[in-house]
C-alpha positions, 0 to 999 in steps of 0.5 A: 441579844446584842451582845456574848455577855448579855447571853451569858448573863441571861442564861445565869440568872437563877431560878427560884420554884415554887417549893422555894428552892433555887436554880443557880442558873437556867441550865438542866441536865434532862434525864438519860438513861445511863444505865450505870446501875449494877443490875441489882438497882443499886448504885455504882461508883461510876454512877458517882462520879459521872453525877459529880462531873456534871455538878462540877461542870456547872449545871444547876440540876441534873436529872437521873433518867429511868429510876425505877419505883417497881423493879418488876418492871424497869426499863433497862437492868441497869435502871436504879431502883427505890423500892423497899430494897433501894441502896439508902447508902449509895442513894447518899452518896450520889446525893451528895456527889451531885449536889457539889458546889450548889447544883441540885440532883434529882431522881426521875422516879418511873414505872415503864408499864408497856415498855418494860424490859421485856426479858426480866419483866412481865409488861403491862399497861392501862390497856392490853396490846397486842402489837407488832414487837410489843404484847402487854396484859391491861393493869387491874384497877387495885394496881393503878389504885396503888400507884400514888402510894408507891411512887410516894414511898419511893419519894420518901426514900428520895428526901430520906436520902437527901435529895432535894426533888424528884421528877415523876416520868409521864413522858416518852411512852412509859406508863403514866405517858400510856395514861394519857395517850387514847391510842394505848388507853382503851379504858371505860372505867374511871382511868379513861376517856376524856384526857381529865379521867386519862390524867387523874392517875398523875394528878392523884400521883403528885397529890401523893408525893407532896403530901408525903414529902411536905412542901420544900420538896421540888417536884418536878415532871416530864410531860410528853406535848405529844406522842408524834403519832396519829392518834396519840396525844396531842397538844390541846389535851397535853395543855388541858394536863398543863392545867390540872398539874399547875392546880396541883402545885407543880413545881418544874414542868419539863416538856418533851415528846414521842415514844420508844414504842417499838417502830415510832420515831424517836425525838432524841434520833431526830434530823430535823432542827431543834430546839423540838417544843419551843412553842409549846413550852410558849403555850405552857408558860402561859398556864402554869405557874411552873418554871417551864423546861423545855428538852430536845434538840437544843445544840448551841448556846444560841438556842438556848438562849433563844429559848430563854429570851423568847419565853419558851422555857425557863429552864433549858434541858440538855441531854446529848449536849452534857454528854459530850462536854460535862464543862458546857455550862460554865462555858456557856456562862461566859462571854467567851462561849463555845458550842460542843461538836457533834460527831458524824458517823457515815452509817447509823443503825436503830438505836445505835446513836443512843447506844453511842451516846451512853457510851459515852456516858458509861466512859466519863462515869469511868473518868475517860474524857475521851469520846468513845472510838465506836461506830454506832453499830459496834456501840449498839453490840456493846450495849446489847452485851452489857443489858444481857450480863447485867440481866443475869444479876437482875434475875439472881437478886 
């Protein structure tokens, strides 16, 4: 683009969904796992307040990472949940917090499957595995029948609560993301095979939540593009699901990739330049009738409006980027600009830059500004800590 303006201009224009709801500009906060819940799946007063730091900040949409439909098998015990117990009073009020000043908020409604926490879950999948660091039982038929009805009770208590969409999860590895992959679907009956049969428990899953929560709910998904690993999902199949979700009335299709199977590469962790599924969201755009988001690596304004301008995306996901500036979307709708800085640690261990990174998040949901003074290591230890004390509420609740 010729000119600051004209990239802020681009990136503010609103977006309008299917279901007629619209995006004040073309900025998402994609899902992270905050892990602010209070171990009971209940919502806390930090959880408030770091939602409400990023509406202010101007996004148009955040997206809560990792809300739980089915506490027995979370991804974290700090995931909330939206079961038949949910928190409806806490679900309220972080509607509203993150709904200030005409942004929008989202729950991203999960079931992590094969990768639940394994401490406080029994885990299970679409086959059974038997892995180096990760064992699961295969799910009986009558428990994947009974999924579309679960994740739309949990959408239910979503709209009763006052939020204005959901994203279903099939990203990442968890459940419906070990649906569509044939490296962790083995199944010979109707729910495995071709990539329409490994599919048809998401088709039947968003079928489900529209027809239960009526056409002005936005429904949004994540969808891996691939698994980044042989044999997994590739992106021809993952176009093929593009298509079936699209005849479903899909109204945010959100791109992503890889898996947090015990050994994979993470694309959060990555070294390479981002933005990661550009050209895929390309091949996407072209498919659907979804506003196409695209999330992964996106680190500067110029990205992002690349993405934009190019066709890749309609919508720009930002993860790490929101958390360390929560104003980044009203900076990045001014000719003035300005890119975060990122940190640079001189050694790094696994997970110990996401485990910084939620740090981060655990000190603006307390209202300190100031990044957290951790090695990622020390980060690592502290997030350990915290996964083991809030696992001793889960299992007394």
């Amino acid at each position: 683009m010729s000119n600051d303006q004209e990239v802020a201009d681009r990136l503010g224009e609103p977006v309008e969904l299917r279901c007629g709801l619209v995006l004040r500009n073309r900025l998402a906060k994609a899902a992270m796992s905050d892990v602010l819940g209070d171990g009971a799946g209940n919502v806390t007063d930090d959880q408030v307040t770091l939602y409400e730091r990023w509406a202010d900040g101007g996004i148009a949409l955040s997206i809560i990472g990792e809300v739980q439909i089915d506490r027995g098998f979370p991804e974290s015990p700090g995931n909330l949940v939206v079961d038949g117990g949910a928190d409806a009073p806490g679900l309220a009020r972080l509607a509203a917090a993150g709904a200030r000043g005409g942004a929008h908020l989202w729950p991203q409604l999960g079931h992590a499957g094969a990768l639940a926490y394994e401490p406080l879950a029994g885990r299970a999948g679409p086959s059974a595995l038997d892995l180096d660091g990760l064992t699961c039982r295969e799910l009986s038929v009558e428990e994947i029948e009974q999924l579309p009805a679960a994740f739309a009770a949990a959408a239910v208590r979503c709209v009763d609560a006052g939020f204005s969409g959901v994203e279903i999860h099939a990203g990442h590895g968890f459940l419906l993301s070990q649906f569509l992959s044939p490296l962790f679907n083995r199944r010979t009956d109707r729910f495995g095979g071709s990539i329409e049969a490994r599919a048809s428990i998401i088709i039947e899953i968003v079928e489900a939540v529209r027809a239960a929560c009526g056409e002005s709910l936005a429904v949004g998904i994540k969808l891996n593009c691939t698994d980044q690993l042989e044999g997994g999902l590739v992106e021809d199949d993952a176009i093929d699901v593009v298509d079936m979700l699209d005849r479903a009335g899909i109204d945010l299709l959100d791109i992503s990739g890889g898996t947090y199977f015990p050994g994979a590469p993470s694309s959060s962790d990555r070294s390479t330049a981002g933005p990661y599924f550009a050209d895929f969201g390309r091949r996407a755009g072209e498919r659907t009738s979804a506003a196409v988001m695209v999330t992964g690596g996106v680190k500067t304004r110029a990205q992002a409006a690349e993405l934009v301008s190019s066709g890749a995306a309609d919508v720009v996901g930002l993860a790490r980027t929101m958390a360390l500036d929560p104003d980044l979307p009203s900076r990045w709708l001014t000719a003035d600009g300005g890119d975060p800085e990122f940190p640079r640690f001189s050694e790094t261990v696994p997970g110990g830059i996401t485990a910084w990174y939620t740090a981060r998040l655990a000190s603006l949901g307390a209202g300190d500004e100031a990044r957290p003074e951790l090695s990622p290591t020390q980060a690592l230890a502290s997030f350990d800590q915290r996964a083991e004390e809030l696992a001793a509420v889960w299992a007394a609740h």
